[in-house]
Structures are given as structure tokens and as C-alpha cells.
PQR file of N, CA, C, O and H, with PARSE charges and radii, in Angstrom:
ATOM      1  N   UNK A   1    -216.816 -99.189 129.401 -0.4000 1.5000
ATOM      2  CA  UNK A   1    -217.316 -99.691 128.134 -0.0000 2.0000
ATOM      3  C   UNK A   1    -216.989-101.162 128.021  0.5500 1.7000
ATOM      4  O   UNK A   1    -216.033-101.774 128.497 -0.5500 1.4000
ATOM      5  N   UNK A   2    -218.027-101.603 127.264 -0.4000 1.5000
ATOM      6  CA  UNK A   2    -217.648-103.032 127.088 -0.0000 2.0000
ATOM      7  C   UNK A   2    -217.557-103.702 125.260  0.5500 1.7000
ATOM      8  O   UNK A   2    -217.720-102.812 124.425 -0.5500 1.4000
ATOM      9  H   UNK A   2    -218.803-101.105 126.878  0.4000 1.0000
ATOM     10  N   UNK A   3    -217.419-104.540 124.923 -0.4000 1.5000
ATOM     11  CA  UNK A   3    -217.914-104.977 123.499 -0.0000 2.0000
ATOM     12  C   UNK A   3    -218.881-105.914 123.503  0.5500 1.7000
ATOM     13  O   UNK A   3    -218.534-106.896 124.161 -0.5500 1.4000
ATOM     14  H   UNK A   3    -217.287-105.263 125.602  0.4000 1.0000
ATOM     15  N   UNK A   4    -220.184-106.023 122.933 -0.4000 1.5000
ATOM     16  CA  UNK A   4    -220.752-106.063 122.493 -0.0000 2.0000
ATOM     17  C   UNK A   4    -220.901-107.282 121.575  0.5500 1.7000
ATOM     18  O   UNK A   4    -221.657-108.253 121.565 -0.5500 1.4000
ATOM     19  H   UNK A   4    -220.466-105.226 122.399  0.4000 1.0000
ATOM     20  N   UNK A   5    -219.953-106.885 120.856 -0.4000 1.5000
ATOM     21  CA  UNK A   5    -220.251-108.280 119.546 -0.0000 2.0000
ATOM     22  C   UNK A   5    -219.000-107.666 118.802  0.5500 1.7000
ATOM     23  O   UNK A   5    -218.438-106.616 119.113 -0.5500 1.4000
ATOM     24  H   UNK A   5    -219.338-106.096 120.864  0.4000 1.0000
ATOM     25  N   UNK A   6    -218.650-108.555 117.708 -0.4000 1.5000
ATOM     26  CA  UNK A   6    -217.716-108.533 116.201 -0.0000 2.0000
ATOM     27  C   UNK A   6    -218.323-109.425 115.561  0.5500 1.7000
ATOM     28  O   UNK A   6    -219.125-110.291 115.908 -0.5500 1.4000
ATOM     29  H   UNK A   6    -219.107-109.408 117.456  0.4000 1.0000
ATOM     30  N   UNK A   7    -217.607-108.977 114.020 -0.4000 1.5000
ATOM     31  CA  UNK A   7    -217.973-109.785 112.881 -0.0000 2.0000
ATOM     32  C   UNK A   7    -216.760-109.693 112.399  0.5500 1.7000
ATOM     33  O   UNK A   7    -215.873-108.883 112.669 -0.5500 1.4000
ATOM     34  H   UNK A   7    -216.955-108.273 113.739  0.4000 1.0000
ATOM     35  N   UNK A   8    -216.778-110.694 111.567 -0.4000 1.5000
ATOM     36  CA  UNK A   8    -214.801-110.350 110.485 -0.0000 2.0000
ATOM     37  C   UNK A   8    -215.809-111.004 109.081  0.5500 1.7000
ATOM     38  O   UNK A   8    -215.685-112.222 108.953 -0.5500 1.4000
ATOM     39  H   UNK A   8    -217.499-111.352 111.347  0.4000 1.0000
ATOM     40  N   UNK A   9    -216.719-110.350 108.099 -0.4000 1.5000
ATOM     41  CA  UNK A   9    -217.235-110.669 107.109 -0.0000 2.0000
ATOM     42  C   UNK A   9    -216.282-109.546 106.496  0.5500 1.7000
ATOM     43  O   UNK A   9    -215.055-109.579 106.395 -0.5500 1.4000
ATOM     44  H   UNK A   9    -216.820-109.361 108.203  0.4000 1.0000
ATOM     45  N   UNK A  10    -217.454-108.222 105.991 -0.4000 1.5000
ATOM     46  CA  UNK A  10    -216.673-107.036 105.702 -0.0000 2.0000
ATOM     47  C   UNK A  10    -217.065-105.908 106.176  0.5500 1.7000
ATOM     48  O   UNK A  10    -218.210-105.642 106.540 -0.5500 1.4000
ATOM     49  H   UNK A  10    -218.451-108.195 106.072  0.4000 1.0000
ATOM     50  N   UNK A  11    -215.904-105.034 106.195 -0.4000 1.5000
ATOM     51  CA  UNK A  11    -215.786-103.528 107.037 -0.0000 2.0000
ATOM     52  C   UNK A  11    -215.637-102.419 105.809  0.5500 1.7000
ATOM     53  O   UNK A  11    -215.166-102.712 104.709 -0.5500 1.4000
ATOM     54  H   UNK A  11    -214.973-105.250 105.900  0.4000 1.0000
ATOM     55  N   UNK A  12    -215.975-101.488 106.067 -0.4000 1.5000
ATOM     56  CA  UNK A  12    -216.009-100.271 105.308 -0.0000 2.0000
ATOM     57  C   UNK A  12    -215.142 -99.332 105.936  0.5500 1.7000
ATOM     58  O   UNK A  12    -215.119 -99.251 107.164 -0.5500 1.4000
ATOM     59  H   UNK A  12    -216.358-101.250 106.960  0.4000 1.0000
ATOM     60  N   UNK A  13    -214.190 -98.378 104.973 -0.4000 1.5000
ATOM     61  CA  UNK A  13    -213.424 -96.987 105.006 -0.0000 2.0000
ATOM     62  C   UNK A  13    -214.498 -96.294 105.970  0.5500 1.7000
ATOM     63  O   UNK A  13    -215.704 -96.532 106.034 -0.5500 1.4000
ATOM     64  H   UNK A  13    -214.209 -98.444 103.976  0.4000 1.0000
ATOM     65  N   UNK A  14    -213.495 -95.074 106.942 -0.4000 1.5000
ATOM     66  CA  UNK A  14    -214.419 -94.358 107.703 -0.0000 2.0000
ATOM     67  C   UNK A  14    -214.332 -93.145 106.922  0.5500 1.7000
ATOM     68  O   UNK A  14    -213.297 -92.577 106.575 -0.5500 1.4000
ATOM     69  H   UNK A  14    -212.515 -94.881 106.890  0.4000 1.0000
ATOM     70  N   UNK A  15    -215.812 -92.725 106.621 -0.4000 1.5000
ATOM     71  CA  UNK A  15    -216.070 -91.530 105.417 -0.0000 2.0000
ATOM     72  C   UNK A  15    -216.229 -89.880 106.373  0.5500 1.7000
ATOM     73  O   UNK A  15    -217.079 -89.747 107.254 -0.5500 1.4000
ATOM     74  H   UNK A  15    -216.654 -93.186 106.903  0.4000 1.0000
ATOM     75  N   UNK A  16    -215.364 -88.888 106.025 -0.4000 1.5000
ATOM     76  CA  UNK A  16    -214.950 -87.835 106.955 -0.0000 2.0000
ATOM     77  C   UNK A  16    -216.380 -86.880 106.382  0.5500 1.7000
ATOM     78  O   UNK A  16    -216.786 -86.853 105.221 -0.5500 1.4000
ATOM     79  H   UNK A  16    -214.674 -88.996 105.309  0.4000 1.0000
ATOM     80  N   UNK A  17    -216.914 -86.208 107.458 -0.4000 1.5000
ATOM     81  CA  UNK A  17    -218.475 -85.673 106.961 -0.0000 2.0000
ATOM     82  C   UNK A  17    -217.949 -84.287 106.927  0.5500 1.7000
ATOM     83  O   UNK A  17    -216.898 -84.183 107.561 -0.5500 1.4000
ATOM     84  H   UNK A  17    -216.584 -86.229 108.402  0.4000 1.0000
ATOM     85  N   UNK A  18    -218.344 -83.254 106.406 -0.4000 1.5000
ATOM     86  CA  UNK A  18    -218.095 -81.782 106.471 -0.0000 2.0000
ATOM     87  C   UNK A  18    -217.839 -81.409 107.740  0.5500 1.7000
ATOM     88  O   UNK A  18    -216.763 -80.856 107.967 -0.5500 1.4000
ATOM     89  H   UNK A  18    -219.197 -83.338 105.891  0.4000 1.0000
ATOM     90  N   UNK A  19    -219.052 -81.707 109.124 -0.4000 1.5000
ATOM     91  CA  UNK A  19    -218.376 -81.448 110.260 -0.0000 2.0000
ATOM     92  C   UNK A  19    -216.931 -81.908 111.002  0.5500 1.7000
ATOM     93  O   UNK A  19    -216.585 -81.556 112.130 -0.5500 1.4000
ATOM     94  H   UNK A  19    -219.926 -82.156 108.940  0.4000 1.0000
ATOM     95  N   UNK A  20    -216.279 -82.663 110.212 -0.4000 1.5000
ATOM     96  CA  UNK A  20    -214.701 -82.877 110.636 -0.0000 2.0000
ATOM     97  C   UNK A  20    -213.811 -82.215 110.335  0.5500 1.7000
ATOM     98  O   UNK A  20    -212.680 -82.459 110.758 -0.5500 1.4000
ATOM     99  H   UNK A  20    -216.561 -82.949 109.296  0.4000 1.0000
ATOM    100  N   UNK A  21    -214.125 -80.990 109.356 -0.4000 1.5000
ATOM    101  CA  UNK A  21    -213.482 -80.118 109.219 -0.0000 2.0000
ATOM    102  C   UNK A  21    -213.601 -78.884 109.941  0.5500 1.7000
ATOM    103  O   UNK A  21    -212.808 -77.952 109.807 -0.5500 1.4000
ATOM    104  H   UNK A  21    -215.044 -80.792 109.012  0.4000 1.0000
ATOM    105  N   UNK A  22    -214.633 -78.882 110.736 -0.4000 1.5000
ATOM    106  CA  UNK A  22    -215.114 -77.546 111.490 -0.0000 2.0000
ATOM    107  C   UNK A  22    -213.655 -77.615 112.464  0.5500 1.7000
ATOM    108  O   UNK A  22    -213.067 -78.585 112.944 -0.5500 1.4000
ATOM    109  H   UNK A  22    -215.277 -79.640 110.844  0.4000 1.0000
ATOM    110  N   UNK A  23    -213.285 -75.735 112.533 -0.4000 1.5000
ATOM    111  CA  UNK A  23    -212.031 -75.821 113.950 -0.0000 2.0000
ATOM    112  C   UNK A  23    -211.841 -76.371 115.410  0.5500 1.7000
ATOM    113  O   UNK A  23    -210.830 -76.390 116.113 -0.5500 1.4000
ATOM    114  H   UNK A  23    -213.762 -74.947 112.143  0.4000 1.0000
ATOM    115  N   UNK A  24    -213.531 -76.953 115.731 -0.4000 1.5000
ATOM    116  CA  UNK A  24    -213.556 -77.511 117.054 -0.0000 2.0000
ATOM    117  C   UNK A  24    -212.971 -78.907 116.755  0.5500 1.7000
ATOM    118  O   UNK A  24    -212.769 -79.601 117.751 -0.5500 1.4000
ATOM    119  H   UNK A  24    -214.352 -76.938 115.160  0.4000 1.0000
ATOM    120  N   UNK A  25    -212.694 -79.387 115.666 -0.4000 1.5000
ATOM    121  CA  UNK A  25    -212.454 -80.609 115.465 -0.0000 2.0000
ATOM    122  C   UNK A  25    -211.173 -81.086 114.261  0.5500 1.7000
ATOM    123  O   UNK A  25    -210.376 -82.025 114.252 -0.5500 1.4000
ATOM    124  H   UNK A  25    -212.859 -78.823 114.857  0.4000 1.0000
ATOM    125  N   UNK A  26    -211.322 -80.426 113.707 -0.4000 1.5000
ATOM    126  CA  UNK A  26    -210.526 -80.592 112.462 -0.0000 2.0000
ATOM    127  C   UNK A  26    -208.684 -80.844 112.823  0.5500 1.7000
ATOM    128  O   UNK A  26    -207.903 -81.191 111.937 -0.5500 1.4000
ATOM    129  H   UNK A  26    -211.969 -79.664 113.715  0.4000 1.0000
ATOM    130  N   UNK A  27    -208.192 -80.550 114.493 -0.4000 1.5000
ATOM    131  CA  UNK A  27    -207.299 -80.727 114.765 -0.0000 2.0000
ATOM    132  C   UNK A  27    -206.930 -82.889 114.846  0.5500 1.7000
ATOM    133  O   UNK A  27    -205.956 -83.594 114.581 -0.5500 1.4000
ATOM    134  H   UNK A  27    -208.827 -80.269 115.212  0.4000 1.0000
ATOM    135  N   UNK A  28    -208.387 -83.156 115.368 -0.4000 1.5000
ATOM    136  CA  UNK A  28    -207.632 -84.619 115.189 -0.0000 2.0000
ATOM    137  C   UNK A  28    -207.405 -85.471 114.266  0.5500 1.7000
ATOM    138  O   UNK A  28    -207.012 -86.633 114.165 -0.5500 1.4000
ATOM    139  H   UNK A  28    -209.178 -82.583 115.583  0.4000 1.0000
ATOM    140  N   UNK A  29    -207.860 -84.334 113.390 -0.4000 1.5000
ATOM    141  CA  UNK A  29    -207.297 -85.257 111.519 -0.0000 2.0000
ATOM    142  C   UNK A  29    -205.902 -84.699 110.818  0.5500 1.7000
ATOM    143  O   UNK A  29    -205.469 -84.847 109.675 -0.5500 1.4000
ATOM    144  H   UNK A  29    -208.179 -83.390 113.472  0.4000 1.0000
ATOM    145  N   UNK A  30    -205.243 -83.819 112.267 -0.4000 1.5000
ATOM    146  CA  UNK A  30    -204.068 -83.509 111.228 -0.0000 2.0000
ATOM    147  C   UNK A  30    -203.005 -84.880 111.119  0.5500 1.7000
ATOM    148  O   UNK A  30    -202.681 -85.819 111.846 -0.5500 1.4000
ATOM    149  H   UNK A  30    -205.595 -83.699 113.195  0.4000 1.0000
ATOM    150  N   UNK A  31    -202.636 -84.300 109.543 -0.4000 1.5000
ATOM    151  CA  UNK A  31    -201.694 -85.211 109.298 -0.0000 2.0000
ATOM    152  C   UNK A  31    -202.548 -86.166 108.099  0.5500 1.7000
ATOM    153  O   UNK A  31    -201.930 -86.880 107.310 -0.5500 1.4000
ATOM    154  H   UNK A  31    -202.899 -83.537 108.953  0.4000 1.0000
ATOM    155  N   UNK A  32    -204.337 -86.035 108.101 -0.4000 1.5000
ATOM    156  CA  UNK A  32    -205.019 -87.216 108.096 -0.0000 2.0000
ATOM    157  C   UNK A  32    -205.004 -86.393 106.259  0.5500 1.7000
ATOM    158  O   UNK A  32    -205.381 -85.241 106.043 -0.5500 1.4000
ATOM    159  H   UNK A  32    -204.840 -85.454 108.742  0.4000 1.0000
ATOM    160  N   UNK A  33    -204.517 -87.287 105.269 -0.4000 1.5000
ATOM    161  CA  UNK A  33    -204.770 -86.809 103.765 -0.0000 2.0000
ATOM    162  C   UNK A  33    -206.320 -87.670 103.134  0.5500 1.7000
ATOM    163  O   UNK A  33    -206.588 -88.866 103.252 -0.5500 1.4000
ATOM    164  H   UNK A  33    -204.211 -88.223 105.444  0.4000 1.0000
ATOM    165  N   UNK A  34    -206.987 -86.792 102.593 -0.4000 1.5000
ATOM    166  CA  UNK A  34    -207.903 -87.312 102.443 -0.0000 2.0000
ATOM    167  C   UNK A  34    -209.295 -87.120 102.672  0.5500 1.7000
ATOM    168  O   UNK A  34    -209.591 -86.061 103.226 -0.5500 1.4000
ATOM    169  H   UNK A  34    -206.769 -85.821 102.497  0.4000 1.0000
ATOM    170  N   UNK A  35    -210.532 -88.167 102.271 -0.4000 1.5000
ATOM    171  CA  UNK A  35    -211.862 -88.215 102.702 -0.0000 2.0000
ATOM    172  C   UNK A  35    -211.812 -89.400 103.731  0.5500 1.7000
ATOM    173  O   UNK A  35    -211.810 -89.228 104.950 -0.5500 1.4000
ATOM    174  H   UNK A  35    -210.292 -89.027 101.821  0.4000 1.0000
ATOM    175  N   UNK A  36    -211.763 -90.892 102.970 -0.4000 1.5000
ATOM    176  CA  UNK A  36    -211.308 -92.128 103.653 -0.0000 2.0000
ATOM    177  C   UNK A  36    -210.581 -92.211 104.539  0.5500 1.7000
ATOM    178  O   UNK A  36    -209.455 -91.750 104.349 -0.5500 1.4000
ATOM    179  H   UNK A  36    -211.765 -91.032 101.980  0.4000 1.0000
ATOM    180  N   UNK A  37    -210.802 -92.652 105.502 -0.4000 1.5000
ATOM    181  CA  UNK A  37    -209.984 -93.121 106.686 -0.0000 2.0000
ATOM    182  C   UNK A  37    -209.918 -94.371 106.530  0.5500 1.7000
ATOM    183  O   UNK A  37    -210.985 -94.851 106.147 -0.5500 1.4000
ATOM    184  H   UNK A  37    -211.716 -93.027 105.656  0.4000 1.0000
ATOM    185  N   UNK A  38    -208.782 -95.366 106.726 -0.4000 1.5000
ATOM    186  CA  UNK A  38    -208.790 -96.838 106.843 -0.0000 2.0000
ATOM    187  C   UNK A  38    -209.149 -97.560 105.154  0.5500 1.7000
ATOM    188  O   UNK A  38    -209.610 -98.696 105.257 -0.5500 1.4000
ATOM    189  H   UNK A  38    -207.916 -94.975 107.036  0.4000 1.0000
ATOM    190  N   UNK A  39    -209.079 -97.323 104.452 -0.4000 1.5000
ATOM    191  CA  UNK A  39    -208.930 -98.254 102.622 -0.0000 2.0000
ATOM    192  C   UNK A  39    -208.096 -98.326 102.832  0.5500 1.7000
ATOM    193  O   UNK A  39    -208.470 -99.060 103.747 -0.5500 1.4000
ATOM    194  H   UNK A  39    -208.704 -96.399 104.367  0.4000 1.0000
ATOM    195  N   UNK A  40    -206.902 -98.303 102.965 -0.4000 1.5000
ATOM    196  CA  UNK A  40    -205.452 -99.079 102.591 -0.0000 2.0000
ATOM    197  C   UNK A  40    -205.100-100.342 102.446  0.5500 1.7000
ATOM    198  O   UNK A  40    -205.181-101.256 103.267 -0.5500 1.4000
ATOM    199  H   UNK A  40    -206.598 -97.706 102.222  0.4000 1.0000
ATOM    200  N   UNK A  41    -204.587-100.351 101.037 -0.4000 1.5000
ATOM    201  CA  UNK A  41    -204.322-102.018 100.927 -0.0000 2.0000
ATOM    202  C   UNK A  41    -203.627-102.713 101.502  0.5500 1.7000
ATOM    203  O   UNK A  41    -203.321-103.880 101.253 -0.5500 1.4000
ATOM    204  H   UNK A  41    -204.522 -99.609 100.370  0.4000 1.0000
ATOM    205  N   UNK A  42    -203.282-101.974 102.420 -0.4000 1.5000
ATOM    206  CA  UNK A  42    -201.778-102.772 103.327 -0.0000 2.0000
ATOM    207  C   UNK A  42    -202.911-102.995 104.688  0.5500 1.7000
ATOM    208  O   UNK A  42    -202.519-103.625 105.671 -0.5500 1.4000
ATOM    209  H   UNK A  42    -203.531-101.027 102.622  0.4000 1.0000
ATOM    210  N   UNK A  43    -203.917-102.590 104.656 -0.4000 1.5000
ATOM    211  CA  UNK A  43    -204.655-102.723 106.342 -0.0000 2.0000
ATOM    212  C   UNK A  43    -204.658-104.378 106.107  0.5500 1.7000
ATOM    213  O   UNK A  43    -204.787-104.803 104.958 -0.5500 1.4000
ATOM    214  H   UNK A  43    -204.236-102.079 103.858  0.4000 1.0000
ATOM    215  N   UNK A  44    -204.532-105.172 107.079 -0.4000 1.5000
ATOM    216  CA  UNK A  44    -204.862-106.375 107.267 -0.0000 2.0000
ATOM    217  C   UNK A  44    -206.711-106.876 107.712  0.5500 1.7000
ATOM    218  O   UNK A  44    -207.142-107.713 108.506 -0.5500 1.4000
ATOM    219  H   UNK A  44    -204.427-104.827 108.012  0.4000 1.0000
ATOM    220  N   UNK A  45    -207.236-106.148 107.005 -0.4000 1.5000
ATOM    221  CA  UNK A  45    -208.667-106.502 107.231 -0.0000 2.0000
ATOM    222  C   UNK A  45    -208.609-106.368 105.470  0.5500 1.7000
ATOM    223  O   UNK A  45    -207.737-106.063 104.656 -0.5500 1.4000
ATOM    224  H   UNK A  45    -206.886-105.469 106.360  0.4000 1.0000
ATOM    225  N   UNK A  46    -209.883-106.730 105.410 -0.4000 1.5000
ATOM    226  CA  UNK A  46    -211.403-107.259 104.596 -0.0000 2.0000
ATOM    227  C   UNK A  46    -212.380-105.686 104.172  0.5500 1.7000
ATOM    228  O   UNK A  46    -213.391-105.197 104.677 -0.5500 1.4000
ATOM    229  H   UNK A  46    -210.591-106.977 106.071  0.4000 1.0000
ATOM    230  N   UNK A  47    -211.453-105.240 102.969 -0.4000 1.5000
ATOM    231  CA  UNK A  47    -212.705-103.935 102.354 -0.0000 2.0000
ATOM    232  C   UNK A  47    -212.711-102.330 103.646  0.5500 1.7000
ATOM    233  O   UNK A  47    -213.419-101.327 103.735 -0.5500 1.4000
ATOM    234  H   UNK A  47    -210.632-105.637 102.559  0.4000 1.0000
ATOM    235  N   UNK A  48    -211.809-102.739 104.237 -0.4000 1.5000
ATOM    236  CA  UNK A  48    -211.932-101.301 105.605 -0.0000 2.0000
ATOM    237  C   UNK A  48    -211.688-101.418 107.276  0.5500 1.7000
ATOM    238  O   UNK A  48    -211.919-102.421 107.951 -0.5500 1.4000
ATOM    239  H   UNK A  48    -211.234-103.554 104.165  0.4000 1.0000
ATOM    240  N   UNK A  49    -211.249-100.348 107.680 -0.4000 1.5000
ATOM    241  CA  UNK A  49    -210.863-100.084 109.121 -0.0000 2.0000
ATOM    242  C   UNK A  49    -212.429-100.516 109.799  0.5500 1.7000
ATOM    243  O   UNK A  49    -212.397-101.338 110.715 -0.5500 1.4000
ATOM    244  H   UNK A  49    -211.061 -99.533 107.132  0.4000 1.0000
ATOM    245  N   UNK A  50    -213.718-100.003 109.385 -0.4000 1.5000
ATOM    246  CA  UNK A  50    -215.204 -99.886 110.028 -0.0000 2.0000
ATOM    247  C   UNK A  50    -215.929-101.189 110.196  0.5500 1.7000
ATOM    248  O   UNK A  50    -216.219-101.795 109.164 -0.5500 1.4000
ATOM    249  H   UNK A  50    -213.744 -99.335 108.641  0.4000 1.0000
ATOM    250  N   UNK A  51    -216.224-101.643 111.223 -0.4000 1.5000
ATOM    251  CA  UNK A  51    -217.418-102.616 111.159 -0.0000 2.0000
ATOM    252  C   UNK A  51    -216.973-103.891 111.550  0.5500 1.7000
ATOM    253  O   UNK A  51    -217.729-104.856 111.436 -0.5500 1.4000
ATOM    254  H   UNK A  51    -215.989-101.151 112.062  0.4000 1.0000
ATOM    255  N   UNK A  52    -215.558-104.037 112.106 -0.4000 1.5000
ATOM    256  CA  UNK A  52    -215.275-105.003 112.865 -0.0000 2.0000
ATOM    257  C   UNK A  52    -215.807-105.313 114.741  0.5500 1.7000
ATOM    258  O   UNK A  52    -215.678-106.339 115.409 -0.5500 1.4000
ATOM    259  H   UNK A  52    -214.944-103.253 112.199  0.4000 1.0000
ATOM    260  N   UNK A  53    -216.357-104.072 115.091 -0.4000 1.5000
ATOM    261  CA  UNK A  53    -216.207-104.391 116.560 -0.0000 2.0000
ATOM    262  C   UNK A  53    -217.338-103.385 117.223  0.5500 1.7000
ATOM    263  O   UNK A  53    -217.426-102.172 117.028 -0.5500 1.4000
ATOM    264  H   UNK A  53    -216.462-103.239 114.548  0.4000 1.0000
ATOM    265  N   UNK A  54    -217.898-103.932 117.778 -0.4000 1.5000
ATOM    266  CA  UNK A  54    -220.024-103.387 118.371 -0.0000 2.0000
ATOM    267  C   UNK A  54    -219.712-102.748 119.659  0.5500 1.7000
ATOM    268  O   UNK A  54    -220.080-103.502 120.560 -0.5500 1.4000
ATOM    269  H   UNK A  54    -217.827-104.917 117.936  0.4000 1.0000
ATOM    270  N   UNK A  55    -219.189-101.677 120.114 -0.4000 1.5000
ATOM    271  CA  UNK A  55    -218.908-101.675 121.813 -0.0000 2.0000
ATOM    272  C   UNK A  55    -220.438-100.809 122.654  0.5500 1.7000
ATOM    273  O   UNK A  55    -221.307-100.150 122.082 -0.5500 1.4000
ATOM    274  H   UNK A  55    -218.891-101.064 119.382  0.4000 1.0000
ATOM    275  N   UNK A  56    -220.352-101.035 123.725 -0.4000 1.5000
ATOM    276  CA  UNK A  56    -221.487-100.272 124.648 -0.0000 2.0000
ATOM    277  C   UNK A  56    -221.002 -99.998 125.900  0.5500 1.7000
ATOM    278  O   UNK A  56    -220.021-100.489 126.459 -0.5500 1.4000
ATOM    279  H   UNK A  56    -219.646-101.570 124.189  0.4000 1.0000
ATOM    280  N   UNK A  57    -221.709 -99.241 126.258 -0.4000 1.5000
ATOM    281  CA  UNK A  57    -221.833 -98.802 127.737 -0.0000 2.0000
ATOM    282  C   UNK A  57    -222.324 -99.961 128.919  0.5500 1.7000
ATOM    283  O   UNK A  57    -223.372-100.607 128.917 -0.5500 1.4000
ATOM    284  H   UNK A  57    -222.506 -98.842 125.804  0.4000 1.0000
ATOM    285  N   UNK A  58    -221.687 -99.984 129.493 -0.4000 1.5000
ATOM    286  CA  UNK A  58    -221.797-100.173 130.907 -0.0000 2.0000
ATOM    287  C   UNK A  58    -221.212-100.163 132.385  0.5500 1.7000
ATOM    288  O   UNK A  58    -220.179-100.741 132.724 -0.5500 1.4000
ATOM    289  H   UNK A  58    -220.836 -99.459 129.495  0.4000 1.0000
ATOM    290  N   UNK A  59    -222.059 -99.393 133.226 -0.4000 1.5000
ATOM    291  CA  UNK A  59    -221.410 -98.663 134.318 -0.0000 2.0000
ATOM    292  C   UNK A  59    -220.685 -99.745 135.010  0.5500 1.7000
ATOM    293  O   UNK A  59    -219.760 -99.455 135.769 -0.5500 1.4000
ATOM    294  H   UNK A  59    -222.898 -98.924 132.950  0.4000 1.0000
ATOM    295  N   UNK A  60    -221.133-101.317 134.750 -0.4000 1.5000
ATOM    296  CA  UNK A  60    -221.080-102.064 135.744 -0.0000 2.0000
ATOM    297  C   UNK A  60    -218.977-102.314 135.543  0.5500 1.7000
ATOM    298  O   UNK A  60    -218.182-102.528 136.458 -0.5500 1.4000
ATOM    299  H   UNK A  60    -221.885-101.552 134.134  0.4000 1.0000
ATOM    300  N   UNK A  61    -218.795-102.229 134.635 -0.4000 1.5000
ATOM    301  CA  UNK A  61    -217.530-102.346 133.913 -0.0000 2.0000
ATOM    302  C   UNK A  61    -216.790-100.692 133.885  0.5500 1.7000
ATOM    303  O   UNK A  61    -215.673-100.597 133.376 -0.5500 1.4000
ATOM    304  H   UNK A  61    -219.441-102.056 133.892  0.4000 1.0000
ATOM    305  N   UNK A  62    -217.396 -99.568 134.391 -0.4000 1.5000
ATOM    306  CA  UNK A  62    -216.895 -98.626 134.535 -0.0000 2.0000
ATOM    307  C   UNK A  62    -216.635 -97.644 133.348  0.5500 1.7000
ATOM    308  O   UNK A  62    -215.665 -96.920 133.125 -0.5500 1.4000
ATOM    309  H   UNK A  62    -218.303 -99.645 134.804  0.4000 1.0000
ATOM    310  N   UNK A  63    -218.061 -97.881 132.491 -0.4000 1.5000
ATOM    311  CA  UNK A  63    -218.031 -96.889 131.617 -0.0000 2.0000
ATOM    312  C   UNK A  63    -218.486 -95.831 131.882  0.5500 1.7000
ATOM    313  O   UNK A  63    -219.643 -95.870 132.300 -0.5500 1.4000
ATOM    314  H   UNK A  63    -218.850 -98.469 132.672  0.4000 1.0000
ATOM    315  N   UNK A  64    -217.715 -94.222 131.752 -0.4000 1.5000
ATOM    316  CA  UNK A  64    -217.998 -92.892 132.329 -0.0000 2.0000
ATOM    317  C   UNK A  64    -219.527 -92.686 132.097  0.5500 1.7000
ATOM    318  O   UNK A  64    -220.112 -93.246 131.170 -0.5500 1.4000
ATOM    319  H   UNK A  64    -216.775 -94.191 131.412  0.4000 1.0000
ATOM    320  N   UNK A  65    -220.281 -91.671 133.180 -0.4000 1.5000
ATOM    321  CA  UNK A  65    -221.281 -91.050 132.848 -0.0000 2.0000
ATOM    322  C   UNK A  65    -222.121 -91.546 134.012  0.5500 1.7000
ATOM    323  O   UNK A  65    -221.729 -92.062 135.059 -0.5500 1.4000
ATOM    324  H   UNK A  65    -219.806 -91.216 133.933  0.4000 1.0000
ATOM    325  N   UNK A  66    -223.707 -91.208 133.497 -0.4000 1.5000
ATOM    326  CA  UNK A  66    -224.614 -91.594 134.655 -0.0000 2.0000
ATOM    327  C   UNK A  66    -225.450 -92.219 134.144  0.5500 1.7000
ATOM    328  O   UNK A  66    -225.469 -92.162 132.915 -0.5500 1.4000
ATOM    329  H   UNK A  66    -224.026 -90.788 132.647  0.4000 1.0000
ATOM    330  N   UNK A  67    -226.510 -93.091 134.845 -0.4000 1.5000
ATOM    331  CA  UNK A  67    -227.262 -93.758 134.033 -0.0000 2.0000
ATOM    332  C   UNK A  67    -228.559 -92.608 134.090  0.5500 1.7000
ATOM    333  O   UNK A  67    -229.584 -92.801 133.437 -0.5500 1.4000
ATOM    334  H   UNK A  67    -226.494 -93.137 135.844  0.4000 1.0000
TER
END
């Protein structure tokens, strides 16, 4: 994988959808209280954890998979 691009304007909280609670998944939010991920006024960003950083694929850099 590579990046893509950033911005540092503003970022948004990551909003948890009903499927994050399903049991195939719901284990990597333990601990996690809440809907919001990342609002905290103590984060050192701008309005949220989301929307700082664009990443993509590419094999040439050794991102998994096939083309």
C-alpha cells in the first residue's frame, strides 16, 4: 500500500454502522464505548480521527493481492 494524498483542513469521528456489531466483528471494538470513534477533545486533530490520509494499492510497493 501506498498514500495517496492528505489534507489537514477537517476530519470527521468514525461512525460505527450496525454491521460492527455483528459476532464476526464486534470483537475489534472491545473495550470501544460508544457510536463515535475518534471526537475526543484531547485528539490533536481538527473536528475527528477521519479524513486526514487517502491510501491505495500498489503491487509495485508490495501491496497484498493480485492485480
Amino acid at each position: 500500500m501506498g498514500t495517496a494524498g492528505a489534507g489537514f483542513d477537517r476530519g470527521s469521528p468514525y461512525q460505527r454502522t450496525p454491521e460492527s456489531y455483528d459476532a464476526r466483528a464486534s470483537w475489534i471494538f472491545d473495550g470501544i464505548e460508544g457510536d463515535l470513534i475518534g471526537d475526543s477533545p484531547n485528539l490533536q486533530v481538527k473536528w475527528g480521527a477521519a479524513g486526514y490520509e487517502f491510501d491505495r494499492v500498489d503491487y509495485e510497493l508490495g501491496s497484498p493481492g493480485t492485480r
